[in-house]
C-alpha positions as CSV (number, residue, x, y, z in Angstrom):
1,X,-24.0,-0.5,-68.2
2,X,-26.4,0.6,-65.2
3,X,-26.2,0.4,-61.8
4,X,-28.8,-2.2,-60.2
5,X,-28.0,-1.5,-56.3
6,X,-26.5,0.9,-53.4
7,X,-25.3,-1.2,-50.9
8,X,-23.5,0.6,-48.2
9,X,-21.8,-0.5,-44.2
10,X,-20.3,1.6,-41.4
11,X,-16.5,1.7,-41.6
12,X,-13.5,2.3,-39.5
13,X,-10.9,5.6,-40.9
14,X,-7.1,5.3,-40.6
15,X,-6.6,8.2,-37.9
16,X,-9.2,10.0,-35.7
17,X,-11.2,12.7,-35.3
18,X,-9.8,15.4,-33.1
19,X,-11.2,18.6,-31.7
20,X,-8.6,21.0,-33.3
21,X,-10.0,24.2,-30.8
22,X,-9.9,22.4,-27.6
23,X,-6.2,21.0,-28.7
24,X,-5.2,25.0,-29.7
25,X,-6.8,25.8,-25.9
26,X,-4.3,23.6,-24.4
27,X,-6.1,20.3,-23.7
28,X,-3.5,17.5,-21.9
29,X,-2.3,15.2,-23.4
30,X,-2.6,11.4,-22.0
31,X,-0.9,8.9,-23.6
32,X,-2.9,8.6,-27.2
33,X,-5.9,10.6,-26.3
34,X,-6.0,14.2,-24.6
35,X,-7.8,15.3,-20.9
36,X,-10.5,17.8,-21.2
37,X,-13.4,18.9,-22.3
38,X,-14.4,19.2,-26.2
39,X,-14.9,22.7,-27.5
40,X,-16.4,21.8,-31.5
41,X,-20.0,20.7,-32.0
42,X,-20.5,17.1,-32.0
43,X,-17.4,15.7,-30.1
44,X,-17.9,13.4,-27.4
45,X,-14.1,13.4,-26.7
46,X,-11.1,15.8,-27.9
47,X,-9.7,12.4,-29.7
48,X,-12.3,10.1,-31.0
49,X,-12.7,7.6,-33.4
50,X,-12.9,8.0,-37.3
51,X,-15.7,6.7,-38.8
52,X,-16.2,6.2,-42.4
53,X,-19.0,4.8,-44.3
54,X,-18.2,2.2,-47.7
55,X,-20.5,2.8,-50.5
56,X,-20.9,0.4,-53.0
57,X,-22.4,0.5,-56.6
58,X,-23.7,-3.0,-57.7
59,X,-23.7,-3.2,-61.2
60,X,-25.8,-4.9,-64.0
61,X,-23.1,-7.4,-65.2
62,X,-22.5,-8.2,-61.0
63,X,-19.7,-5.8,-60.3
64,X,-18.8,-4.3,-57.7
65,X,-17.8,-0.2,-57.4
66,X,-17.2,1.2,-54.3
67,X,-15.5,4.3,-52.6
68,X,-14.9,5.6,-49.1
69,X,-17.0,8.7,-47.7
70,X,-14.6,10.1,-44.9
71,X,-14.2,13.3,-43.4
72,X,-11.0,15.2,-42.2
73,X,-9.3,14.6,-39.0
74,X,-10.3,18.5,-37.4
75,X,-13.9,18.3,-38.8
76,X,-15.9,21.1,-37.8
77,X,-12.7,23.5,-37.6
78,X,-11.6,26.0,-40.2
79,X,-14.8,26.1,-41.6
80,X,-15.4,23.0,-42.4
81,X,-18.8,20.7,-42.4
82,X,-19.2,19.4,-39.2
83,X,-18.7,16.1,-37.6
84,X,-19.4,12.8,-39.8
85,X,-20.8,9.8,-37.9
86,X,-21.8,6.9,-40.0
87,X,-25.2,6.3,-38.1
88,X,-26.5,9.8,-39.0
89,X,-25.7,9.6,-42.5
90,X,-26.3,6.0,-43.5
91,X,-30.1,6.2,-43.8
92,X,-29.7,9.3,-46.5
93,X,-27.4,7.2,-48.6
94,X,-30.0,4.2,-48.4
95,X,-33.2,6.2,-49.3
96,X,-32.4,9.8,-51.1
97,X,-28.6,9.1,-52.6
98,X,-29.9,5.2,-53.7
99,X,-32.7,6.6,-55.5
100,X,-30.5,8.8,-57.5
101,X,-28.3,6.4,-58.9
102,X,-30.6,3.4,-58.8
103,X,-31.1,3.1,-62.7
104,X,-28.4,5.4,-64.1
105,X,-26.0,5.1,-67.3
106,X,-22.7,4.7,-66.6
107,X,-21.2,6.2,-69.7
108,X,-19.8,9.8,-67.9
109,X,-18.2,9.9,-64.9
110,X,-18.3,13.9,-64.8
111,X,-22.5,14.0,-65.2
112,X,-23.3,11.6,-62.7
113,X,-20.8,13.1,-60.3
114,X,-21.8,16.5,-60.9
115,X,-25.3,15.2,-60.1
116,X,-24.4,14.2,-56.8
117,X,-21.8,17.0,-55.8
118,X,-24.6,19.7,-56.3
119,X,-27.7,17.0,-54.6
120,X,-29.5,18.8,-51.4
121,X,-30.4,17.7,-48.2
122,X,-34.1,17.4,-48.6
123,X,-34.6,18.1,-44.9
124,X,-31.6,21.6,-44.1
125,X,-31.8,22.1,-48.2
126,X,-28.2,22.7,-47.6
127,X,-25.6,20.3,-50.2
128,X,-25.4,17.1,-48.5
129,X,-21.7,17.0,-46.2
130,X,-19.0,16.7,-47.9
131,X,-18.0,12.9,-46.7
132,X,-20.9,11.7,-48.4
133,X,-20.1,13.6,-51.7
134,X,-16.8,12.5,-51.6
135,X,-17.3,8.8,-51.1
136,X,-20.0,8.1,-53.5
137,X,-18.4,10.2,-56.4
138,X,-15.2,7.9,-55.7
139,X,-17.9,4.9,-56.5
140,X,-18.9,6.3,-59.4
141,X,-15.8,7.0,-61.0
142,X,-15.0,2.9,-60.3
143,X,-18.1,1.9,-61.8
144,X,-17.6,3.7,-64.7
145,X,-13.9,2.5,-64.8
146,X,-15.6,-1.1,-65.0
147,X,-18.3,-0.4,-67.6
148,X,-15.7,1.3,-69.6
149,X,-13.1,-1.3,-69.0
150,X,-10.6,1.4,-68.6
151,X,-8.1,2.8,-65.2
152,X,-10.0,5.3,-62.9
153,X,-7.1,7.6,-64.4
154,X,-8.0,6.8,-67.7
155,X,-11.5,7.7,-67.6
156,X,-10.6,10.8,-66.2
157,X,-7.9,11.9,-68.4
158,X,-10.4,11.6,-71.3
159,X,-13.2,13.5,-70.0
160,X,-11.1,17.0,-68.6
161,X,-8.7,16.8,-71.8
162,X,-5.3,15.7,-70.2
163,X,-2.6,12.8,-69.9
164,X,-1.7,10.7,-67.8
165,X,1.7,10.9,-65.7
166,X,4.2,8.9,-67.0
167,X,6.1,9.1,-63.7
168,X,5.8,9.4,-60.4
169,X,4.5,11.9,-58.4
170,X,5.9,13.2,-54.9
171,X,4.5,11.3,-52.3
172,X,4.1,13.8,-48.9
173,X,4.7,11.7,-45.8
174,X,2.9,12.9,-42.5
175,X,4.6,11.7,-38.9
176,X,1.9,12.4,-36.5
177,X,3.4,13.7,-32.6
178,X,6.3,10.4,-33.2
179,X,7.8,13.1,-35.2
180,X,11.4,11.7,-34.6
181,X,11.0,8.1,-35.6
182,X,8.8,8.0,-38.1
183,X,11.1,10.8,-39.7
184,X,13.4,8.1,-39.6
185,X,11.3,5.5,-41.4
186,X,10.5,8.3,-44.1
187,X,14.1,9.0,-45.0
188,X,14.8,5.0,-45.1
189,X,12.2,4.6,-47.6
190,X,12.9,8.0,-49.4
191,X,9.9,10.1,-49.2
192,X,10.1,13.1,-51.2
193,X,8.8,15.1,-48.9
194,X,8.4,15.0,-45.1
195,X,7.6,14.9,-42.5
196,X,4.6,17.2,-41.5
197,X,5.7,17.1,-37.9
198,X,2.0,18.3,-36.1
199,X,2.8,21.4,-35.0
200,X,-0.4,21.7,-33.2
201,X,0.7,23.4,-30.0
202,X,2.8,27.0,-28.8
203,X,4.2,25.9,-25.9
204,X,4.5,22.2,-26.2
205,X,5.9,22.1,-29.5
206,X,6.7,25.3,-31.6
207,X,8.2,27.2,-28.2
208,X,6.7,30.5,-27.2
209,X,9.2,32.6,-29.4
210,X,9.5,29.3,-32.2
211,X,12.7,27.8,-30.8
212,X,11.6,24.3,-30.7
213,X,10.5,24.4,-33.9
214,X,13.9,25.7,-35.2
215,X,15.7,23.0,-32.8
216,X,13.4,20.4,-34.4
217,X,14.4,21.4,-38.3
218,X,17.8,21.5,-37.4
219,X,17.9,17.8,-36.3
220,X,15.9,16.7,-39.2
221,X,18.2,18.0,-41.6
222,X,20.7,16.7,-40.1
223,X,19.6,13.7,-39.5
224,X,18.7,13.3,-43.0
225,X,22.2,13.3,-44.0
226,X,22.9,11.3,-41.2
227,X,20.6,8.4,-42.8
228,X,20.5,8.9,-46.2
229,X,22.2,6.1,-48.4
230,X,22.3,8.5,-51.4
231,X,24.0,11.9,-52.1
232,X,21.3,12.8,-54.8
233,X,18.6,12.5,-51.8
234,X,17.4,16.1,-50.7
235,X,14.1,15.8,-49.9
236,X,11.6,18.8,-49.1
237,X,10.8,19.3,-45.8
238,X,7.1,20.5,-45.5
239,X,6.0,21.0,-41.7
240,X,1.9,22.0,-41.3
241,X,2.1,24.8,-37.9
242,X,-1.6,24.7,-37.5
243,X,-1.5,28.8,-36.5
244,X,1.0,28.7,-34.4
245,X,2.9,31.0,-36.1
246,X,-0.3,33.5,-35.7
247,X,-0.4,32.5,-32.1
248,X,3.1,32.8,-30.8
249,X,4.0,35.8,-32.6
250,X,0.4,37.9,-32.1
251,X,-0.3,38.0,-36.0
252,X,2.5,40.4,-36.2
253,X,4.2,39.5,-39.7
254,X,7.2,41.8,-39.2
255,X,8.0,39.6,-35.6
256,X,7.4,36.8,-38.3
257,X,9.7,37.5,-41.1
258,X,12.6,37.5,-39.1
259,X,11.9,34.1,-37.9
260,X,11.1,32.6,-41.3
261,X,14.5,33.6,-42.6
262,X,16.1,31.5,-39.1
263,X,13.9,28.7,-40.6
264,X,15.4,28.9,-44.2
265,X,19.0,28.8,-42.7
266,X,18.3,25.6,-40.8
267,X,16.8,23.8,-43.4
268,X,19.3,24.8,-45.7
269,X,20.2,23.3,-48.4
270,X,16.9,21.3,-48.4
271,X,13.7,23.4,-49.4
272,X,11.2,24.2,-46.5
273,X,7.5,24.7,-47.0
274,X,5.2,25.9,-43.7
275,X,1.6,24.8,-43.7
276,X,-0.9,26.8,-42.4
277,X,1.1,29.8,-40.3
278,X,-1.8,31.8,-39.0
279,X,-5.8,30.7,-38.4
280,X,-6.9,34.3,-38.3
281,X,-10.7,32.1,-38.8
282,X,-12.1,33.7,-41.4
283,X,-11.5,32.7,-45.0
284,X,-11.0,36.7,-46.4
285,X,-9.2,37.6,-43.6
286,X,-7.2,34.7,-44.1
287,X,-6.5,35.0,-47.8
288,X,-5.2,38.6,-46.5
289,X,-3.2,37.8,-44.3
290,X,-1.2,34.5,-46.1
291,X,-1.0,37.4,-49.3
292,X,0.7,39.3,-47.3
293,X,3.0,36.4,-45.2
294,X,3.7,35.3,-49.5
295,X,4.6,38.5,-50.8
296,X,6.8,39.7,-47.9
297,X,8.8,36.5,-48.1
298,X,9.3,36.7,-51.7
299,X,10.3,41.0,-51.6
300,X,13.1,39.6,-48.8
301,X,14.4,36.5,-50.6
302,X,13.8,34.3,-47.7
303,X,13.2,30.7,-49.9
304,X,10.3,29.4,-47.4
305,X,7.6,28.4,-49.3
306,X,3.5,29.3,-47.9
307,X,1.0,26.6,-48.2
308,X,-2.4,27.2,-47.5
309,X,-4.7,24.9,-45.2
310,X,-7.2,26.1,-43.4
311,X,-10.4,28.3,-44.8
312,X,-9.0,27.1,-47.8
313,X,-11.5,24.3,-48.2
314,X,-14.0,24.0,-51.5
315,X,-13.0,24.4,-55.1
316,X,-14.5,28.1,-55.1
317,X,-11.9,28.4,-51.9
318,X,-9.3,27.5,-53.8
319,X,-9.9,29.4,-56.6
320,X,-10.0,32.6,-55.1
321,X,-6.8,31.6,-52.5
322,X,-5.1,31.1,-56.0
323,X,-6.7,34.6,-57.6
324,X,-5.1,36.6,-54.6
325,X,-1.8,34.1,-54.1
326,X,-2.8,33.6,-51.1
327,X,0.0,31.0,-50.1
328,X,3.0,29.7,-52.8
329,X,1.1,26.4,-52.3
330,X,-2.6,25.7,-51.8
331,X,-3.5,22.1,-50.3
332,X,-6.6,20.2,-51.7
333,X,-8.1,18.8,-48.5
334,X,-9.6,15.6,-51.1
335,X,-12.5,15.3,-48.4
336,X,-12.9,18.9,-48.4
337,X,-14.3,19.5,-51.5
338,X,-16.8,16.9,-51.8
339,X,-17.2,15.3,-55.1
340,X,-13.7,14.5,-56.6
341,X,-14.9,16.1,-59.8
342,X,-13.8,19.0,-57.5
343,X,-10.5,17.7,-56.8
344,X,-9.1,17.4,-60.5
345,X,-11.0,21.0,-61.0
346,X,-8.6,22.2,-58.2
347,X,-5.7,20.9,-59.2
348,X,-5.9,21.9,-63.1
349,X,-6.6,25.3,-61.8
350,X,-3.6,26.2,-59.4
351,X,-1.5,24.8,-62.3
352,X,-3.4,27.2,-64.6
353,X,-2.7,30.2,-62.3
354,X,1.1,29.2,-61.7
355,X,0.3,28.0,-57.7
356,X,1.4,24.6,-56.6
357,X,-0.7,22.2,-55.9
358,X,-0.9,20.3,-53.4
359,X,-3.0,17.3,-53.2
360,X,-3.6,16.7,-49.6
361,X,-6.5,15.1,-47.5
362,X,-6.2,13.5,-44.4
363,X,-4.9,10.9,-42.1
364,X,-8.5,10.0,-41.3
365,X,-9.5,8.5,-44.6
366,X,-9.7,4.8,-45.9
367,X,-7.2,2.9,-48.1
368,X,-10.1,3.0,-50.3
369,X,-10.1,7.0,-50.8
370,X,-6.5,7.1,-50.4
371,X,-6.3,4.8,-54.0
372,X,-9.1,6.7,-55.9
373,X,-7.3,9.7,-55.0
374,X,-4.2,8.6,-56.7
375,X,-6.3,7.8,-59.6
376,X,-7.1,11.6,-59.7
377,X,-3.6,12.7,-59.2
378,X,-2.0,10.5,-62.1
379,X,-4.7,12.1,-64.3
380,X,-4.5,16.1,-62.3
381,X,-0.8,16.0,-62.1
382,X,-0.5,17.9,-59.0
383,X,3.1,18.8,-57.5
384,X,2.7,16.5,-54.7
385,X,0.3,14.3,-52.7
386,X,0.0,12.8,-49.6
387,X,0.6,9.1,-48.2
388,X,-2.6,8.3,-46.6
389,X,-4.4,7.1,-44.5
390,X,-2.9,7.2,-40.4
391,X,-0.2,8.4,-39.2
392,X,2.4,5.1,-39.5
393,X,3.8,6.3,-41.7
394,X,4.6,2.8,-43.6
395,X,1.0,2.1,-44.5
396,X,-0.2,5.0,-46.0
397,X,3.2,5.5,-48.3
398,X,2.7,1.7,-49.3
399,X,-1.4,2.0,-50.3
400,X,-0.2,5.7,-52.5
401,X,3.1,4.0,-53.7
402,X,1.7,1.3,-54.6
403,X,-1.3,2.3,-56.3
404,X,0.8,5.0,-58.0
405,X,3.5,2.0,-59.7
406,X,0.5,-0.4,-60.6
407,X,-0.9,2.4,-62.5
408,X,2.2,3.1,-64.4
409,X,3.2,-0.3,-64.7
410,X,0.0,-1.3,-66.6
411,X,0.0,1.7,-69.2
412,X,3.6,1.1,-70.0
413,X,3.3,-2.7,-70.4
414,X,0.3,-1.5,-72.6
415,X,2.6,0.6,-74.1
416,X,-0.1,3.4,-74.2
């Protein structure tokens, strides 16, 4: 089976891009959007809209494959590639990606991926951004799903050598700044871990020396018992700080420790993780600095768990964040690393090094993106991944849910 055609359109995300430096500077907020001036490269506005572009394989026998490029919500921060607009991109995917695939065997998913993970911008001779290596890779591994009349999961398992879950994985719900209702919608419908919170901002949100952070855990956990319909329901709580942590407390990790263990005694007896505590921006300094954070944790017995975010973005990223254990938990931004060969490469090798994995990505992705990805999860077997796109909660649990039960539904009434 070849594919005959590239056919692509512009496309709308779940979420939007924000300016994550101009947000950290203290832009306003006003109503859904924010006042003032954009600080990254390529904003217009500090909140704008996702844009996505839908790429789709046209196969000989008239099938359709198609995946989602998309790009994180705080593109151009932490390293990252910088802002994806579907105008600028649209023309490369017509002329240089089409006449790549135009032609091509569909009989492995992990060649032609690799193909277009490691393709070149002919003009910058830089790899192509991320968004667009992510989204056609997703098509690819449909296509070859079709041709091989198999699950996306399926396909995968057989070329890196594993099984696929028999059971569910933990779905991550993220709330957005509604952190206190949509925490209520997660714990009605039982996430497994919740609720992200967007800690994005010292003063507004964390408190200058973390008290409304601690205030915020506090009424979570209780509210969770409050709500819950079934003793055996202890969710983990996972909030992402954004570097507030780094900001509040000047970097100083002996000011830090103290709090952390005022954070464990809140949450207690549910298990807290903290996303991102410092941005010191700068990937070895940051890999320092979240060893550090990890060990000194784990030598005082305070049970918070470290997950790594930012600078922590392409598989040789991750690799080395899991060399140095640079966090107890490394998140695999999906978009981040480009092709999703790089996502299963991830995930396999945090489990190989005894770090959890975490197999994130972002509220600014596409239904689309959001399904392949659970595809690669049921094959990878991460520890948990995230209900995306948006920030509704409700709709993003649903499409990763959902997707996750049809899968495992299927193989058993295939009794595989």
């Amino acid at each position: 089976m070849k594919i005959v055609d590239v056919v692509c359109s512009r496309g709308l995300t779940g979420f939007y891009f924000d300016d994550q430096r101009a947000i950290k500077a203290n832009a306003v907020h006003d109503g859904f959007t924010y006042q003032g001036l954009p600080v990254t490269p390529g904003f217009t506005n500090v909140r704008q809209a996702g844009e996505a572009v839908s790429v789709m394989l046209v196969l000989e026998d008239g099938q359709v494959a198609y995946g989602d490029c998309a790009a994180v919500q705080y593109s151009g921060a932490g390293g990252r590639d910088p802002l994806f607009l579907a105008d600028d991109f649209i023309p490369l995917i017509e002329t240089d990606i089409k006449a790549k695939l135009v032609g091509r065997e569909l009989s492995s998913f992990r060649e032609l991926a690799e193909d277009i993970d490691s393709m070149t911008d002919g003009k910058t001779g830089r790899l192509i951004h991320t968004a667009l290596r992510y989204g056609v890779t997703q098509a690819i591994l449909d296509a070859v799903a079709k041709a091989k009349k198999k699950m996306m999961c399926e396909v995968l398992a057989e070329e890196y050598g594993v099984t696929v879950s028999d059971r569910e994985i933990p779905v991550f719900t993220q709330s957005g700044d509604d952190r206190y209702n949509n925490a209520d919608k997660m714990i009605i419908k039982q996430a497994r871990v919740l609720p992200h919170a967007l800690i994005n901002n010292v003063g507004e949100k964390l408190g200058g020396n973390g008290e409304k952070l601690l205030e915020y855990i506090t009424w979570l956990k209780n509210r969770i018992f409050a709500l819950r319909t079934q003793d055996s329901y202890l969710p983990t709580l996972h909030i992402d700080v954004y570097g507030t942590f780094g900001i509040a407390f000047e970097n100083d990790i002996d000011r830090m420790v103290p709090y952390f263990r005022k954070l464990e005694q809140a949450a207690a007896p549910l298990k807290l993780r903290i996303e991102g505590p410092v941005d010191v921006e700068e990937r070895d300094q940051q890999i320092a600095v979240l060893s550090q954070i990890t060990s000194r944790l784990h030598d005082e017995k305070i049970n918070v768990e470290i997950v790594a975010d930012e600078w922590c973005n392409t598989l040789e990223d991750i690799k080395l964040f899991a060399d140095h254990r640079a966090g107890d938990m490394l998140q695999i931004k999906t978009p981040d690393l480009g092709g999703i060969n790089n996502i299963i490469e991830a995930v396999l090798y945090c489990k190989a090094k005894g770090v959890g994995a975490y197999q994130g990505g972002t509220c600014n992705e596409t239904d689309r993106s959001a399904q392949v990805c659970v595809h690669v999860a049921m094959a990878a077997k991460p520890d948990q991944i995230l209900a995306k796109p948006g920030m509704g909660v409700d709709e993003g649990l649903m499409i990763v849910y959902n997707e996750m039960n049809r899968i495992l539904a299927l193989r058993k009434a295939r009794k595989v």
